[in-house]
N, C-alpha and C positions, 0 to 999 in steps of 0.2 A: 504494500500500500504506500504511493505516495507522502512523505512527508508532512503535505501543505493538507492534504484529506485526513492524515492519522492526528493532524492536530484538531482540526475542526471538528472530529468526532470526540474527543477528549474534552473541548470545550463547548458542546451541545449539550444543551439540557435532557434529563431525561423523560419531560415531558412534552406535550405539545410538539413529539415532533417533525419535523417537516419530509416531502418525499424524500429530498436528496440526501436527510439524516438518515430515516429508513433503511435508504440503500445503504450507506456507509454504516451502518449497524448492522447489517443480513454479509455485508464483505468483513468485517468485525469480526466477528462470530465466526464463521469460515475460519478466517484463520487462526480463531482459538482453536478452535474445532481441530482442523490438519495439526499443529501445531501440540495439542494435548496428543492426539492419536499416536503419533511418530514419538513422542519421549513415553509414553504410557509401555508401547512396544520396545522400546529400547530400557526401560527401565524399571518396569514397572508401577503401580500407582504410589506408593510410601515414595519411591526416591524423583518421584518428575515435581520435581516442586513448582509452585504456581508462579514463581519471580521468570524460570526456565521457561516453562512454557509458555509466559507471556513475551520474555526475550526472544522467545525461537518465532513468536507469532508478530514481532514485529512494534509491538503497543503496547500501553501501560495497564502496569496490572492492574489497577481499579479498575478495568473495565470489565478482567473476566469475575468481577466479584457482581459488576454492574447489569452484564448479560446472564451468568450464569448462576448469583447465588453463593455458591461455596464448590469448593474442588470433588467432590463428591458428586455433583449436582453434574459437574463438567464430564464427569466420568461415566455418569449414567448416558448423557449426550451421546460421548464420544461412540459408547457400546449399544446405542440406541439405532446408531447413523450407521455404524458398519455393520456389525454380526443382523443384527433384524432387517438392515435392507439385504445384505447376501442372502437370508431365507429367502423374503419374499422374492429375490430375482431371480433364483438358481433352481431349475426343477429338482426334483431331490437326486434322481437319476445321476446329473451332477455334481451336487454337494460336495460329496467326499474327494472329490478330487481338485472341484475351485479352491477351496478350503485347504486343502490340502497344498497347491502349488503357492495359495497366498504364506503360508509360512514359510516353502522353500525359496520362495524371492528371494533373492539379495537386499536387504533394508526396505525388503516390502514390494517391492516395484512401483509402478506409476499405476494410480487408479487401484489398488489392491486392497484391500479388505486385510486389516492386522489385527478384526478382535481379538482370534483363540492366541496369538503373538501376548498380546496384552492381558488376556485368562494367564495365561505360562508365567507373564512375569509378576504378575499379581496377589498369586497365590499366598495365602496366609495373609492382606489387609485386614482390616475390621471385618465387624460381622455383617454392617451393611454390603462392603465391595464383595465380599465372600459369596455372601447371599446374591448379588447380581452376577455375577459369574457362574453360579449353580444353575441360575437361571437359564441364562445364554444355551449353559451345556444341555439343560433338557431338551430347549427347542431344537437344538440339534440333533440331541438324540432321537426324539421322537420320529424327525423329518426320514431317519437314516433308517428307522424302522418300518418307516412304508414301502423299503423297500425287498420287506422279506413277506413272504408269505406262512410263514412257519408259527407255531402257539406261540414262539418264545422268541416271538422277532423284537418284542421291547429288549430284551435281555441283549440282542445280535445289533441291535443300534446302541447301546451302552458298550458295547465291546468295540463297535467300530467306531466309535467315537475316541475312546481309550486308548486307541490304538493308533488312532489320526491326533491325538495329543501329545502321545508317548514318544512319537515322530518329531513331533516340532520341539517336545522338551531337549531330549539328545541332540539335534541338530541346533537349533538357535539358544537355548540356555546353558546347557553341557559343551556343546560344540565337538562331541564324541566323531572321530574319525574313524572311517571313511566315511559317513554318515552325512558329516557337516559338510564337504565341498562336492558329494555328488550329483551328480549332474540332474535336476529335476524331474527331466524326459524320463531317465531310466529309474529313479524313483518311484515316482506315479506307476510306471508301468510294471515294474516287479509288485509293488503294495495295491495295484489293483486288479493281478494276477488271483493273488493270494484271497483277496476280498471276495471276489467273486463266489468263492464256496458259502463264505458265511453272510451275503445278501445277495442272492439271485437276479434283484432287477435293475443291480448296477451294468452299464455296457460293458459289450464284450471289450478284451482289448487289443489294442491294434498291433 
């Protein structure tokens, strides 16, 4: 953001206000938003302090106090905007493997989705963060069990779930080799080899 606009947004009032404020608080928020997402991912919630991700978003930290409340509140956002729009955009048929290539990115990639990134680094916050991360994991689970047909397909979506977590823990938090610099392609492709027995209505693979 412009300099001469990140000022005028700092000294707009927060009421009454105008379109061209609007907009410069909807591009605000934006890049709280990217800006939380990426140190959330990199470091989890306890250590992405709100001075950082204000610094990384370019603007003064009152604001994200002014947009979003409290760093909890930004957190909920951040996991709001990524893992629940991947649900709803990803057939489930998919899931496990957009999901899956979003944690072997390199730093994410561009346009990637880093919730289950940000679940891994997370782990052990309060019991509010804790509790939304459980949550995250259900919808996932759930999704992952539509695609078995079996009595105990709930049970077969908590395993591939655990098992698409257990991936990205080793590779982006452990950094366990060979694990960590293998090549994507062949990743996805041997783990949705193996997948295929335990949910049937995941695609074949190529």
């Amino acid at each position: 953001m412009p300099e001469a606009t990140r000022r005028a947004v700092e000294a707009a009032p927060c009421g009454g206000a105008t379109g061209a404020h609007r907009r410069d608080a909807q591009g605000t928020r934006r890049l709280l938003l990217d800006a939380a997402s990426q140190l959330f991912a990199e470091r989890g919630y306890e250590r992405a302090t709100v001075r950082d991700i204000a610094s990384l978003a370019g603007v003064n930290q009152a604001l994200l106090f002014r947009y979003f409340g409290s760093k909890k509140a930004l957190f909920g956002e951040v996991m709001a905007r990524g893992g629940q729009e991947q649900l709803r955009a990803t057939p489930p048929e998919r899931l496990f493997e957009v999901a899956l290539r979003g944690m072997l990115a390199e730093g994410g990639g561009p346009g990637t989705d880093r919730s289950l990134e940000v679940c891994l680094r997370s782990i052990g916050g309060s019991d509010e963060i804790g509790e939304a991360l459980r949550g995250l994991g259900d919808e996932y689970a759930d999704v992952l069990a539509t695609l078995s047909r079996a009595d105990d397909g709930a049970l077969r979506g908590d395993l591939a779930l655990s098992w698409l977590l257990g991936i990205g823990l080793m590779r982006v938090v452990v950094g366990k080799e060979p694990l960590a610099s293998a090549d994507p392609d062949v990743v996805c492709r041997l783990v949705g080899e193996a997948l295929a027995a335990l949910l049937e209505g995941l695609p074949k693979a190529e």
